[in-house]
C-alpha positions in Angstrom: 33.8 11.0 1.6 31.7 7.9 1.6 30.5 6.8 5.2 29.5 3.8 6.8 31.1 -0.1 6.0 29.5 -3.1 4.7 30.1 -6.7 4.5 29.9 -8.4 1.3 27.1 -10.9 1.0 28.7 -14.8 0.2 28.5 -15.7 -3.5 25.1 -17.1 -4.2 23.3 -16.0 -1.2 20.1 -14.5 -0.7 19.9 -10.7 -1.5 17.2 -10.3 1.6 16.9 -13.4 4.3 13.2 -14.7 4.6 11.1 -15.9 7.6 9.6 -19.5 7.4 6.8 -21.0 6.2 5.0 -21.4 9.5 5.5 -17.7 10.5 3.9 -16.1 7.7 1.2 -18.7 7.8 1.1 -18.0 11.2 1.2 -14.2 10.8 -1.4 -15.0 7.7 -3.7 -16.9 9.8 -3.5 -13.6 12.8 -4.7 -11.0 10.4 -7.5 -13.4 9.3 -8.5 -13.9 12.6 -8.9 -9.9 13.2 -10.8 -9.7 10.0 -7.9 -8.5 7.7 -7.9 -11.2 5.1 -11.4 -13.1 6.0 -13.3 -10.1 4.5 -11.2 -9.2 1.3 -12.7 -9.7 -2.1 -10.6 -12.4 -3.7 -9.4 -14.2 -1.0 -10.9 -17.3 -1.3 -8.1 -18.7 -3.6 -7.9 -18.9 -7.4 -9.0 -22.4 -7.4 -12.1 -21.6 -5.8 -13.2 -18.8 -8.2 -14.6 -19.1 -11.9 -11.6 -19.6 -13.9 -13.1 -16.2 -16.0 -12.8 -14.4 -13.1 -9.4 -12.7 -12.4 -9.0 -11.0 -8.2 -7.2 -8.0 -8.6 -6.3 -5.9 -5.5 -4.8 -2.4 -5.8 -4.4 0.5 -3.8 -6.1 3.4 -5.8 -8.5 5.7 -4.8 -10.2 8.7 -5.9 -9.5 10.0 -9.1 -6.9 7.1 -9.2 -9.5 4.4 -8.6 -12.1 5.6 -10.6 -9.6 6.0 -13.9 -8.7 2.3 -13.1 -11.9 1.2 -12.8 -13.1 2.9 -16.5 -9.8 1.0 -17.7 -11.2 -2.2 -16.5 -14.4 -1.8 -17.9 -13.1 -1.2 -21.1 -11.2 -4.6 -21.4 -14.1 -6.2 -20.0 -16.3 -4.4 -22.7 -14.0 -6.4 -25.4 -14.8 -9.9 -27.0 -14.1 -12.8 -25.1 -13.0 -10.9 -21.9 -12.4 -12.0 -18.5 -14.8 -10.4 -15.2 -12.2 -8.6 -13.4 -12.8 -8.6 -10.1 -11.3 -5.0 -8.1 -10.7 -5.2 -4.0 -9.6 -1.7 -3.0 -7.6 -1.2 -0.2 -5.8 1.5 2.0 -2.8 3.2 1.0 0.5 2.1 3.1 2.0 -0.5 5.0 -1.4 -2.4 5.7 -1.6 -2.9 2.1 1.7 -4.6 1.6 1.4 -6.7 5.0 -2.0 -7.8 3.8 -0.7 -8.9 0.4 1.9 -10.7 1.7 0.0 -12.8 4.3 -2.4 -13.2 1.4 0.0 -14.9 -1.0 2.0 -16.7 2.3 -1.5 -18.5 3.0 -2.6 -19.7 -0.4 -5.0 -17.0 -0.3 -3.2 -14.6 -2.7 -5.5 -12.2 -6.1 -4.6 -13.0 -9.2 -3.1 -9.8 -9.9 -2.0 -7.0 -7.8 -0.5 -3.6 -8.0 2.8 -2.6 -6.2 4.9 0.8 -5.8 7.8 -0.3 -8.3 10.1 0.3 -5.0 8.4 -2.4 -2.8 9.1 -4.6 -5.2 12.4 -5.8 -4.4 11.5 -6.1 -0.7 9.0 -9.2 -1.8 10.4 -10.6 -5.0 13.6 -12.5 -2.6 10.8 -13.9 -0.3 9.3 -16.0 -2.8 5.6 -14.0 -2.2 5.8 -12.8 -5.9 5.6 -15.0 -9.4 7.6 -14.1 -12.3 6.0 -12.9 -15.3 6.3 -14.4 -18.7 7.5 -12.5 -21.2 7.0 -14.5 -24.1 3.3 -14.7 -23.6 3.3 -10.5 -23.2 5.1 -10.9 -26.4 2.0 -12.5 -27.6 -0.1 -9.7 -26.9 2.0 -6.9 -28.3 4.1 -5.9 -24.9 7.7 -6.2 -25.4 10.8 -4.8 -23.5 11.7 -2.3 -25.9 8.6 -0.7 -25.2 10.1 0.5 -22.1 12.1 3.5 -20.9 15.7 1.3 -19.7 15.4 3.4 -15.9 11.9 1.9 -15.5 12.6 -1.9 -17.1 15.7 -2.1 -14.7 13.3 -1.1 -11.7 11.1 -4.1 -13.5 13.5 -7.1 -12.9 14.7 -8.2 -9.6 17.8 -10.5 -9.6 17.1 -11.5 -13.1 13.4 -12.0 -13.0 10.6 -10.0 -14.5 9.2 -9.2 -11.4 6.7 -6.2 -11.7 5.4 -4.8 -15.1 5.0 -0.6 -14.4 2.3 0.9 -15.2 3.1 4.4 -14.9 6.2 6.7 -13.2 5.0 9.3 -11.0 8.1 11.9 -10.7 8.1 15.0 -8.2 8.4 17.8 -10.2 7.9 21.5 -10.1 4.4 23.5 -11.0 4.8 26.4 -11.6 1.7 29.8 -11.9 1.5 30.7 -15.5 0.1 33.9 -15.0 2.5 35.0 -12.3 5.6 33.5 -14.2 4.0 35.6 -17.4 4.1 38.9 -15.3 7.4 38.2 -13.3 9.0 38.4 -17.1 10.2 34.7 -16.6 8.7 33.2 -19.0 10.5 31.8 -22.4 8.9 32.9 -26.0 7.1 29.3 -26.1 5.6 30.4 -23.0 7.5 27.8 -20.8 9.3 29.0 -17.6 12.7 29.7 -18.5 15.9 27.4 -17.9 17.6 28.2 -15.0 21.1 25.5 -14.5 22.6 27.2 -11.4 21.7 27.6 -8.0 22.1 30.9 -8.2 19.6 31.8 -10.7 16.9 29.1 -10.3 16.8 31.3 -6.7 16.6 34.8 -8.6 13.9 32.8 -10.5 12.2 32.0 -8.0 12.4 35.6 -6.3 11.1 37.1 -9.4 8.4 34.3 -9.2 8.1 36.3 -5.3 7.8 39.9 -6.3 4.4 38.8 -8.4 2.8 36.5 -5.8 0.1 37.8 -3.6 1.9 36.1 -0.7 5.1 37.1 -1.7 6.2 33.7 -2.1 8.0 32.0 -5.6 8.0 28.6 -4.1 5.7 26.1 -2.4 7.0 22.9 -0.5 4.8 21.2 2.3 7.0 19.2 4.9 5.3 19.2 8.2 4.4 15.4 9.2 5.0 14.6 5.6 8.1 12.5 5.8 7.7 10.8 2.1 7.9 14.3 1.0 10.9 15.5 2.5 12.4 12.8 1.3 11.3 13.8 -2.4 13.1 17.0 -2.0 16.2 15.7 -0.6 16.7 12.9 -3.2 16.0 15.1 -6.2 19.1 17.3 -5.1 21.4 15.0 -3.7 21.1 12.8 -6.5 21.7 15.9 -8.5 24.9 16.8 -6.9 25.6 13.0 -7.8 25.3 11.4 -4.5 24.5 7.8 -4.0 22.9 5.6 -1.4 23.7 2.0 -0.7 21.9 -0.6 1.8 24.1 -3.6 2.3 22.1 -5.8 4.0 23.9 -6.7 7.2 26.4 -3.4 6.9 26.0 0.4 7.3 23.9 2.5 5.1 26.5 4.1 2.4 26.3 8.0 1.2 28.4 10.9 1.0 28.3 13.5 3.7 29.4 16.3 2.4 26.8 16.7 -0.6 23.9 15.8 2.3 25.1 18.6 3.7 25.2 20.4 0.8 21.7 19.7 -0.3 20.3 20.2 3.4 21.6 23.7 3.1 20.5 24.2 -0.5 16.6 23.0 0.7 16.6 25.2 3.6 17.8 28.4 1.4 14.7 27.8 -0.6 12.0 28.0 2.9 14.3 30.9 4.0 11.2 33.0 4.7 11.9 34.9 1.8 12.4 32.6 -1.5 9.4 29.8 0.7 7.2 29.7 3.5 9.5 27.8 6.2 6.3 26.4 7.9 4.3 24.3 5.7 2.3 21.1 5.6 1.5 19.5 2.9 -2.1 21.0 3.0 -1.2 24.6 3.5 1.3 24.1 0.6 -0.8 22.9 -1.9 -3.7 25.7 -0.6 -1.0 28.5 -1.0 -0.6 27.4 -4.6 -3.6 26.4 -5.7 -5.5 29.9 -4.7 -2.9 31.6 -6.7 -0.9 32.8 -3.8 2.9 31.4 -4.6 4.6 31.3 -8.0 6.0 27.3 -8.2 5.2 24.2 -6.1 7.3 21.2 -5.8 4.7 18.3 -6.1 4.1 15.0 -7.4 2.5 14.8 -10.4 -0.8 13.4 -9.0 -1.8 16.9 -7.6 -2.3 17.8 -11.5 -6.6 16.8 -12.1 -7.0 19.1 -9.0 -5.5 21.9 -9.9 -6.9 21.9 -13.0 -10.3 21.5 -11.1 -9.8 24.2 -9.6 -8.8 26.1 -12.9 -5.4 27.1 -12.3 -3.3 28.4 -14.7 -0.3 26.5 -14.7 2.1 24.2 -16.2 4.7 21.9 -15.0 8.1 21.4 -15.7 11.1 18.9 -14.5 13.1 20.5 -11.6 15.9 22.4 -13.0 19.0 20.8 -12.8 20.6 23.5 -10.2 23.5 21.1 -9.9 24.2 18.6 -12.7 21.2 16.9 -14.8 17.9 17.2 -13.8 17.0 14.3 -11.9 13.2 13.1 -11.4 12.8 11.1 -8.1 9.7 8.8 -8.8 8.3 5.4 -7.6 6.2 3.6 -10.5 2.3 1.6 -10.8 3.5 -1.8 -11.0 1.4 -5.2 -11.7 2.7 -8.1 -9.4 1.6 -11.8 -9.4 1.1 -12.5 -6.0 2.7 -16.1 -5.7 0.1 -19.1 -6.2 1.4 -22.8 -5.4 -0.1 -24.2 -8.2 -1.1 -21.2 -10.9 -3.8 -22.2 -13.3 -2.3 -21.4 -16.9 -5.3 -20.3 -18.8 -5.8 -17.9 -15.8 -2.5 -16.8 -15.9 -2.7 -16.2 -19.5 -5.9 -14.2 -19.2 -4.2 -11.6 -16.7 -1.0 -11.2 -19.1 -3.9 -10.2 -21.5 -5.7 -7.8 -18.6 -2.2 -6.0 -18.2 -1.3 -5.9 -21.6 -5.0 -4.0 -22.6 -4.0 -1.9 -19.6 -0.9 -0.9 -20.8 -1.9 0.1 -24.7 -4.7 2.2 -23.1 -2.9 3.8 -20.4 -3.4 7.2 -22.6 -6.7 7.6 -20.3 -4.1 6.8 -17.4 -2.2 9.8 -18.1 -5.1 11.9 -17.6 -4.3 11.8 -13.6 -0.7 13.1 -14.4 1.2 9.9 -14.7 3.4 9.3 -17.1 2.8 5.9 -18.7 5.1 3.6 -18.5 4.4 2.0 -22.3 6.1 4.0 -24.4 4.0 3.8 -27.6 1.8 5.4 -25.7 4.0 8.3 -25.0 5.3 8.8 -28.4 2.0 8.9 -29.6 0.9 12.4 -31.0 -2.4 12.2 -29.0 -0.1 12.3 -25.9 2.2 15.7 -27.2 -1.3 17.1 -27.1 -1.8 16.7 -23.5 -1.1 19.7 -21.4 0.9 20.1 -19.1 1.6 16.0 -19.5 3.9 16.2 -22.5 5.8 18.9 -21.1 7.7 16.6 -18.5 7.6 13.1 -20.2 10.6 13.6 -20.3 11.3 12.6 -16.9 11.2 8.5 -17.5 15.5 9.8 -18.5 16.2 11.0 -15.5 14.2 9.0 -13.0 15.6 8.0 -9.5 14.4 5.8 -7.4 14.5 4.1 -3.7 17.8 2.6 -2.9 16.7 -0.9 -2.8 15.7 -2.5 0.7 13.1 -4.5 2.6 11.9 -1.0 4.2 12.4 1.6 1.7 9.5 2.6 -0.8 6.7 4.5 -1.1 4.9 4.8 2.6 7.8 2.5 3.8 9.5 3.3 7.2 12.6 4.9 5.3 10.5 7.8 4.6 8.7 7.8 7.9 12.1 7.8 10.0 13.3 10.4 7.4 11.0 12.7 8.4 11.2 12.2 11.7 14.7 12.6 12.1 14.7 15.4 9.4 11.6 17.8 10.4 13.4 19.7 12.6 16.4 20.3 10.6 14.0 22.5 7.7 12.4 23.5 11.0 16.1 24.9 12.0 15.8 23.3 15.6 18.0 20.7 15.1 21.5 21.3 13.4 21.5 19.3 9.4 24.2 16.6 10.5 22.7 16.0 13.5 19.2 15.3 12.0 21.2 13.7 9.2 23.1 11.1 11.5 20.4 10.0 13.9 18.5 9.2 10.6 21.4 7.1 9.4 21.3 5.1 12.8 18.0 4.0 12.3 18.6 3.0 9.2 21.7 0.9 10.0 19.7 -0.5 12.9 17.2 -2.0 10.1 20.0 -3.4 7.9 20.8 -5.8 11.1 17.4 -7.1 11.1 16.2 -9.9 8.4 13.7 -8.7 5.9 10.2 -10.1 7.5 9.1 -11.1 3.7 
C-alpha cells in the first residue's frame, strides 16, 4: 500500500521554491562576518584572481585529499596548464551552506565538488552554472562515457548540472580466509552466490562458526544515522520499494516492505548472525582484526584495510530479494554560479575536469568506482583487486530520493537515525520508529527549500 498524499506542483513551476536575493546576501554577508567566508582560499571572486588560476574547493580529506591533490598536480605538470588552487573544507552541512553563501555573494570558486545527491537541492536555486557539453566534447568527455544511472543523477531539470567523478556504493566485505575455511567460497575463490534470504543467513552463519567472535557479519549503527540509512535503502529498494518527496505533500513509500526490510535488518544483528550493539568504530575494529566474517561498508574503508593487511575481498550485496541493488551517492564537479563567468576560465576548468576524469584510474585506488567509463573498461582497471570485482555496481545504483534535505550528511539521514536507532536497538517497535521518521520528513516538505 502506498502512504501519504501529494499535491501536484502547477505546470511550469519551480521544482524547489528559492529565498531572495537579499536573504542569501544577507545570510552570505553573516557567515563572513564570523569568519566563514572572509578566510577561505578563493573567495575573493574570479575577477580578482589571475585568469590562470582556477579556486577549486572540495571536501576531501585524508587518503581522499591527498589522491586529489596528486591528481591535480598531474594536470598542472602538463603543458600549458592552469595553477589550480585547492581550499579544503569540513565534511557536512557547513560545507554546502558555505558554498552556497559563497556563490549567493559573488564570492563563489571556480570549481567545486558536490555529493551527486545535493545536487538537485542547489541546481533549482540558481547557485549552480550549467556545464557545457560541447566544450567537454572538445576535450574527449562525452555522455556515452557514462553509466545511464550516474548521467541521469548528472542533469537536473534538463541541465547538465554536476559531472561525477566517482560512485561510492555500500557494499559487503567479506574475510577471505574465514570464507576459505567456512567452505563458502566459489572455485574462483569469490564468496559464493546466495539469492534468498534464507541462504545469504546460512551464509553468513557458516561465515559465524569460523570467526573468532563468532560473528558472520559486521554492521555499525550507533549515532551513525547515514549508515542506517545505507542498510535500509539497499533492501527496501531490493524488495522494490520506492520513495517520493512531493514538495508541498507527504513523503510517499510502501509500508509493508519497510516493515519487511526493518525485520530482515534486525534478523541479521540478532546476536547470533551480528553483534546487535555496534558503532561504526567497533564495527569496522571487529572486522578489521579478523574477528567477523563480512562487513557491510562503503567502499572508502578499502585503502585501510588493506593497510592493515587484511585478507579480503568485496562483493555487491546479494540480492536476498530481487536484483542486487547498490545504494551510493557520487564525487561530482559543480560550477558554483558566477554573474558574469570569464570564458577562457571557464574553458580552462572543463579542461581541469576533463584531465581528472581520464586519470581517475589513480582515483580508484581509494575504492571508488570511477565514474568515466573508459577508465573502467580499461584492462589496467580488471587488474585491481578487489576494485574490479564490484564495478559492477554503476547497474544497480540507487540513490537519494531527490530533495532540498536529503543527501549525503543531509538531515534525511540524521533524522533517520534518530528516529530509527532504537528500532535495531529493539526499544522502540519498527512502525513506530518508522512513522515518527516520516513525520519529520513531511514536516520538511512544508517548508521552502532555503537554496
Amino acid at each position: 500500500m502506498m502512504h501519504g498524499s501529494s499535491r501536484a506542483p502547477r505546470a511550469g513551476a519551480r521544482t524547489g521554491p528559492v529565498l531572495g536575493r537579499r536573504s542569501l546576501m544577507q545570510g552570505a554577508g553573516a557567515l563572513a562576518a564570523l569568519g566563514g567566508l572572509g578566510t577561505l582560499a578563493g573567495c575573493a571572486g574570479a575577477s580578482a584572481r589571475p585568469s590562470d588560476d582556477i579556486a577549486f574547493w572540495h571536501l576531501l580529506s585524508g587518503p581522499d585529499g591527498v589522491t586529489m591533490g596528486e591528481l591535480l598536480d598531474g594536470y598542472m605538470a602538463t603543458d600549458g596548464a592552469a595553477k589550480v588552487t585547492q581550499t579544503v573544507l569540513a565534511w557536512g552541512a557547513p560545507y554546502y551552506t558555505k558554498l552556497a553563501m559563497a556563490s549567493a555573494g559573488g564570492r563563489a570558486p571556480d570549481l567545486a565538488v558536490m555529493h551527486a545527491a545535493r545536487v538537485p537541492g542547489y541546481a533549482p536555486g540558481g547557485l549552480l552554472d550549467e556545464w557545457d557539453l560541447d566544450l567537454l566534447g572538445e576535450f574527449g568527455i562525452r555522455q556515452e562515457d557514462f553509466p545511464e544511472l550516474i548521467w541521469d543523477k548528472m542533469v537536473v531539470n534538463d541541465k547538465l548540472t554536476a559531472i561525477a567523478l566517482d560512485s561510492h556504493p555500500f557494499v559487503l566485505y567479506y574475510n577471505t580466509e574465514i570464507a576459505e575455511a567456512a567452505g563458502v567460497l566459489g572455485s574462483d575463490g569469490l564468496l559464493l552466490p546466495t539469492d534468498t534470504p534464507e541462504d545469504f543467513r546460512a551464509l553468513a552463519l557458516e561465515l559465524g562458526g569460523k570467526a573468532p567472535s563468532g560473528f558472520g557479519l559486521s554492521w555499525g549503527y550507533l549515532g551513525d544515522g547515514s549508515n542506517q540509512w545505507r542498510m535500509f535503502s539497499t533492501y527496501y529498494s531490493q524488495l522494490g520499494g520506492t520513495i517520493e518527496l512531493p514538495e508541498g505533500g507527504t513523503m510517499q513509500y510502501q509500508e509493508e516492505l519497510v516493515v519487511q526490510a526493518i525485520e530482515w535488518i534486525l534478523s541479521l544483528i540478532d546476536g547470533e548472525v551480528g553483534n546487535g550493539g555496534h558503532d561504526g568504530g567497533t564495527a569496522i575494529s571487529e572486522f578489521a582484526t579478523g574477528g567477523s566474517g563480512a562487513f557491510y561498508g562503503g567502499v572508502w574503508e578499502t585503502g585501510s584495510y588493506k593497510n592493515e593487511g587484511l585478507p579480503f575481498d568485496i562483493t555487491m550485496i546479494p540480492g536476498v530479494f530481487g536484483e542486487p541493488v547498490a545504494y551510493a551517492d557520487s564525487h561530482s564537479f559543480v560550477l558554483p554560479h558566477q554573474m558574469n563567468p570569464d570564458e577562457e576560465r571557464r574553458r580552462t576548468v572543463h579542461a581541469v575536469v576533463a584531465h581528472l576524469l581520464k586519470n581517475s584510474i589513480d582515483w580508484a585506488a581509494a575504492g571508488h568506482i570511477p565514474a568515466y567509463s573508459p577508465v573502467v573498461e580499461d584492462p589496467a582497471y580488471g587488474e585491481l583487486i578487489p576494485q574490479s570485482h564490484y564495478a559492477d555496481a554503476v547497474d544497480h545504483l540507487v540513490y537519494d530520493p531527490p530533495a532540498w534535505f536529503t543527501g549525503s550528511g543531509s538531515d534525511f539521514h540524521t533524522y533517520f537515525g534518530n528516529d530509527m536507532q532504537n528500532v535495531w536497538a529493539r526499544r522502540t517497535d519498527p512502525l513506530d520508529g518508522w512513522n515518527a521518521f516520516v513525520a519529520r520528513i513531511d514536516a520538511l516538505l512544508q517548508k521552502p527549500s532555503p537554496m
